[in-house]
N, C-alpha and C positions, 0 to 999 in steps of 0.2 A: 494111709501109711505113707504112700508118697507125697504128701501135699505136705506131712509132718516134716520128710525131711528135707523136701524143698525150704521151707520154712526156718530149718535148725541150718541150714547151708546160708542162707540169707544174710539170717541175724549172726551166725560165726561170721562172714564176711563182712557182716557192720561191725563187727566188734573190733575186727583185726584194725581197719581201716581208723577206726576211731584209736586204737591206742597207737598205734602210728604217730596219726594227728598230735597226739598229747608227749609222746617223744620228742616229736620238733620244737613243740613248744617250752616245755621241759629243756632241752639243750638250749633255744633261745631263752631265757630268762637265766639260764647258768652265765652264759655268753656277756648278756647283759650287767649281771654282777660280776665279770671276771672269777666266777667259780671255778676250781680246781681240782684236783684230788690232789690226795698227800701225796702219793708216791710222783707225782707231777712236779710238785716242790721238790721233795727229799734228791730228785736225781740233778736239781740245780744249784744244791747247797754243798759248797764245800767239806771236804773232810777236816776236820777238829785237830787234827796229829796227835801228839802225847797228851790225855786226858789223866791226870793225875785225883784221884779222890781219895782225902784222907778222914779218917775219925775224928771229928771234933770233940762229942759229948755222946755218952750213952747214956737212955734214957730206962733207966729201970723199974717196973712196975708191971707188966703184966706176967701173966704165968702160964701162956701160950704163946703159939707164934703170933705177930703183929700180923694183919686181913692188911690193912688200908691205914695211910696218913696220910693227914693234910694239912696247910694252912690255912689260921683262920684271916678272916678280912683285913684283920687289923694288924697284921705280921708281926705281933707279938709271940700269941700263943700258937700251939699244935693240935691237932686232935688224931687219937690214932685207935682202933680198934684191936679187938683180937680173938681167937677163939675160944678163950677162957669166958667169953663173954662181957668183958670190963671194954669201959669207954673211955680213955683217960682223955680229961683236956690239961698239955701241959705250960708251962710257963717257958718261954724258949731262951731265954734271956737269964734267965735262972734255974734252969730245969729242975722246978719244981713243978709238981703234980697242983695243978687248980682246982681239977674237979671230977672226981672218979666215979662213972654209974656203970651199976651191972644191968646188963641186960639176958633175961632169960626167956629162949623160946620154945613154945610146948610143937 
């Protein structure tokens, strides 16, 4: 019994010592790429002052609330989802509907 926890005492001490190890090395290879965090940035970047955002185009078609948009690669179209389960891809330049698929999950 004591030889066991000799033993779990050992290996905890190699464990600690080894993620140590992998800390340092971890912070160097951040260091190396000038890795950051965001809130690292965020307190170096100026304030924006009067943000003004207005309605350009409302995009009509689904019959829930909108989950998620995006653009697509080609910054023509949209793609946006919703809880109604429709996928619409839209036309952004025309806001026409491209391509609408439902999606149903069990």
């Amino acid at each position: 019994m004591a030889t066991q926890e000799v033993q779990l005492n050992e290996t905890l001490a190699h464990l600690k010592t080894e993620s140590e190890t992998l800390k340092t090395k971890l912070e160097e290879e951040r260091a190396k790429l000038h890795d950051v965090e965001l809130h690292q940035v965020a307190e170096k970047v100026e304030a924006l002052g009067q943000f003004v955002m207005k309605t350009r185009r409302t995009l009509k078609g689904h019959g829930n609330k909108v989950l998620c948009m995006d653009w697509c690669k080609d910054k023509r179209r949209i793609v946006s989802s919703s809880q109604d389960g429709k996928v619409i891809v839209w036309d952004a330049f025309t806001t026409n509907k491209w391509r609408c698929f439902c999606i149903w999950f069990r």
